[in-house]
N, C-alpha and C positions, 0 to 999 in steps of 0.2 A: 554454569557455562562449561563448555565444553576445555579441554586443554590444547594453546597455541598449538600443537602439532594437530592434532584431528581440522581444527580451521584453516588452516594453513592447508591440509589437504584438501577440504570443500573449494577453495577458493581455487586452486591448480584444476581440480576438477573441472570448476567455470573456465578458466583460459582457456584447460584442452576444448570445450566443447564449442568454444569461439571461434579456436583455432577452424576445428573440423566441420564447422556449420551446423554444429545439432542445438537444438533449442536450450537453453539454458533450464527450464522446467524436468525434462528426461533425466540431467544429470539431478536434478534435487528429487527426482522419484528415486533413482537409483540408491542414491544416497540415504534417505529417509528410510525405503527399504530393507537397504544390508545395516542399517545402524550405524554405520564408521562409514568415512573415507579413507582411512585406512588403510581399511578391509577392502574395499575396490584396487587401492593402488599394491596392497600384496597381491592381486588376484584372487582374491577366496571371493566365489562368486557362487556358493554355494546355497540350494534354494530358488536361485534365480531363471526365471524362464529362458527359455532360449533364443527370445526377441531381445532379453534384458542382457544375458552374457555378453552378446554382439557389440549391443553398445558398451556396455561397462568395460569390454576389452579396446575395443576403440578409444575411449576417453584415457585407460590407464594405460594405454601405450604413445599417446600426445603427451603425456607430461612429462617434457622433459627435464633434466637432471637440475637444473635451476629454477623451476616454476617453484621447486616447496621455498626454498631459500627466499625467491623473489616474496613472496606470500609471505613469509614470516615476518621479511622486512616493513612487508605492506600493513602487519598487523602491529608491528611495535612505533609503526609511523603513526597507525589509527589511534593507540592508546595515548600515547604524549600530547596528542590534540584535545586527548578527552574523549574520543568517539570509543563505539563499541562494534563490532562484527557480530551478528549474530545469526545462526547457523541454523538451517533447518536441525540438527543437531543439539538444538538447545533448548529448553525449557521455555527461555523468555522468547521464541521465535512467536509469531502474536498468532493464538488460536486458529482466527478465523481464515487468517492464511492458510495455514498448515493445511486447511479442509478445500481450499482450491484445484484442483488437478493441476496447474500452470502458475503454481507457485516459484519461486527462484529462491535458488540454493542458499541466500545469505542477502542478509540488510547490512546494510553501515546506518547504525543509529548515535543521534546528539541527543541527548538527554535522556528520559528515562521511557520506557514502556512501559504500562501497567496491564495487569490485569482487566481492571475496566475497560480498558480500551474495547474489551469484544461486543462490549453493546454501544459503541461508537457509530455513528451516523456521519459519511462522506456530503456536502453542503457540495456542490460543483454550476460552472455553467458558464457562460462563454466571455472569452477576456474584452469582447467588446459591448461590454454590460450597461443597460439604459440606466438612468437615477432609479424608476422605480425596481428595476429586478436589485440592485443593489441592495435599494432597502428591505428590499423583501429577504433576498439573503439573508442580510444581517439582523434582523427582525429573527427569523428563521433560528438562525444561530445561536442569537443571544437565548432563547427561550430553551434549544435542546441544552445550552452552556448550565442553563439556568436549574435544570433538574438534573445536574448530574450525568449529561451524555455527552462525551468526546465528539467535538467536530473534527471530524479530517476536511482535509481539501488539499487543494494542490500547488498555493505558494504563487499562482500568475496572477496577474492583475485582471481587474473586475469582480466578478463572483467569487474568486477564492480570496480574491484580497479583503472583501466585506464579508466573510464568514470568518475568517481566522482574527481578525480585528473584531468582528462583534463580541466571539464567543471570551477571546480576550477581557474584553472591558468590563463583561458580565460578570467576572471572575472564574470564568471554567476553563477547562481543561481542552489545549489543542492542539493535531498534529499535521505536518506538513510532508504529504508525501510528494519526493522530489524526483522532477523529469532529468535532473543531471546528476553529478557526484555529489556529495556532500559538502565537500568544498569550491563546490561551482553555485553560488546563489544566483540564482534566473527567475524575473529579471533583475538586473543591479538594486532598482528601485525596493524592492523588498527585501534589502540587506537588514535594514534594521528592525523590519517587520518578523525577523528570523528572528535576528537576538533577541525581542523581547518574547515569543514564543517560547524560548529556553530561559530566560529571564524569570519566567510566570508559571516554568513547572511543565512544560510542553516538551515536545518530539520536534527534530527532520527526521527523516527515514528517507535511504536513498538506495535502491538495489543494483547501484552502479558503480564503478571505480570510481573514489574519490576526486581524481581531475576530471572526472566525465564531462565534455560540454552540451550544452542541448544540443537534441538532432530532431528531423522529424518520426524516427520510428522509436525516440525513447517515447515523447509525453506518451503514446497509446500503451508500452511496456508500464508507464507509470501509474493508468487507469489500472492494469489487472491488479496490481499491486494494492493501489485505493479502492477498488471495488473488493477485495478479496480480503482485507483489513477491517473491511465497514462491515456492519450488521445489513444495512441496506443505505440506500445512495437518495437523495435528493437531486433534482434537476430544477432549476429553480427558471432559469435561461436558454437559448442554447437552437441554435438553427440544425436541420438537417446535415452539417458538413461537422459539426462540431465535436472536439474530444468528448465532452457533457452528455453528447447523445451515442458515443461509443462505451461510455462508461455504465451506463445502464442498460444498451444490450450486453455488459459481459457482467454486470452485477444479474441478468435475467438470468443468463449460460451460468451462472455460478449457484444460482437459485439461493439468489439474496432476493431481499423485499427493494423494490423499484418505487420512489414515490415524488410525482410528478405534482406541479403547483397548478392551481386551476387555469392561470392565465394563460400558460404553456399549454398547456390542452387545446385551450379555445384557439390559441393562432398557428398551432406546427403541426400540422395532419402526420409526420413520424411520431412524435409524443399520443396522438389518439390509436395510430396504429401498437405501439406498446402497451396501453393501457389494455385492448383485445386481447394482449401475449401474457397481459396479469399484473401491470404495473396498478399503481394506488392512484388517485386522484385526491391530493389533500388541500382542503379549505384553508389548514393550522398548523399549528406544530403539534395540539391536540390532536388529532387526528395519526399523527406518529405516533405520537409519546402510546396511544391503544393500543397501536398495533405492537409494541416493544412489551409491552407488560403482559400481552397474551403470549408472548414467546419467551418470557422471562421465567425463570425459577422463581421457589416463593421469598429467599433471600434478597435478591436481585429487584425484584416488587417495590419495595421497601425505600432503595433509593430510585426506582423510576417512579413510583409514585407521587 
């Protein structure tokens, strides 16, 4: 991990760039870039193009004189809770993120991250979820749980709520990427669906200020985040208007693997239009688990097989 003061800059980074309207991603290229935030808030912007200086002097001239202070505070609040900050800056920042172009500058993570998490599979699909997509989820879920693959999902009721409880029961391993702060569970009703998640060895991850409350433009910030985390993304559910169906065009834009359940296919002419753009049509979870071991190392084989 990086040291309180370098985080503490990333994080002022993100205010100024609040502040100023600029996408929170630009500051975590810059940052990722020069190596420090530090090094941006001295000005040494050396290397740096002169699209990149522009901004990098715009952001380090927004932060003002109480942003590091406020951020140090924010991060000695984080550790008393048990949470972590973790900084593009940092080792444990999770792989498959890092390789997103519209990554953001920092998580606030509860419990632990792992390395495995990079061949994690996203289960997603719409909070008004029939019996059958449920079981199918959770069917879904218990089986990647089952060999060894990280479920992500996103903590809302219906389809994430029957993926994070399957992969649970199954005894594997699950993470909960969240549309609010970390200390905002949404909705209420999966307050305790959280703690046993950290209970059992799992994640929240939240790229938002800890009081964050829901809005409508975080869940789709939450998707980059769960698409960019995941190896590739499951749609299990999920109408034409749906987060489920935003999250796999930006798992395609991200050139993850897309994989869609047959029922979905047969009733949402979006789901058959993505399948033309290279989404999977899968029967199983077989059908995953193939495609995961063809992109695996031969390490990596071993526990997907």
């Amino acid at each position: 991990m990086t040291d309180r003061h370098e985080s503490a800059a990333v994080l002022a980074l993100a205010k100024a760039a609040t502040v100023l309207d600029v996408e929170w991603y630009r500051a975590a290229v810059l940052i990722d870039q020069a190596g420090s935030a530090l090094r941006i808030l001295k000005r040494d912007w050396s290397g740096f193009e002169p699209f990149d200086v522009a901004v990098a002097e715009r952001l380090s001239a927004a932060v003002a004189s109480d942003m590091l202070a406020e951020s140090e505070a924010l991060l000695a609040e984080a550790e008393k809770r048990g949470d972590r900050v973790v900084t593009v800056l940092d080792d444990e920042y999770p792989l498959n993120l890092r390789r997103i172009y519209n990554r953001p500058p920092f998580l606030f993570a509860r419990g632990r991250l792992l390395g495995e998490d990079s061949y994690g599979v996203a289960v997603v699909g719409t909070r008004q979820a029939s019996p059958e997509g449920a079981d199918q989820a959770a069917r879904l879920a218990a089986e990647l749980a089952g060999h060894h693959v990280t479920v992500l999902s996103g903590l809302a009721i219906g389809i994430d709520t029957a993926a994070h409880r399957a992969a649970l029961d199954a005894g594997g391993r699950t993470v909960a990427v969240m549309g609010t702060g970390i200390e905002q569970i949404y909705p209420k009703d999966n307050r305790s669906l959280a703690e046993r998640i950290l209970a059992e060895g799992g994640a929240l991850v939240s790229q938002f200020w800890p009081d964050a409350p829901p809005t409508r433009w975080s869940f789709p910030m939450r998707n980059v985040v769960m698409s960019g985390m995941a190896i590739g993304t499951v749609v299990v559910e999920a109408t034409s208007t749906s987060g489920a169906k935003m999250q796999a065009r930006l798992a395609l834009e991200h050139g993850k693997r897309v994989f869609l359940v047959e029922s979905l296919v047969m009733q949402e002419e979006w789901a058959r239009r993505y399948v033309a753009k290279g989404a999977q049509v899968i029967g199983s979870v077989a059908d995953i688990l193939e495609t995961l071991v063809s992109m695996a190392q031969p390490a990596e084989q071993l526990i997907l097989g």
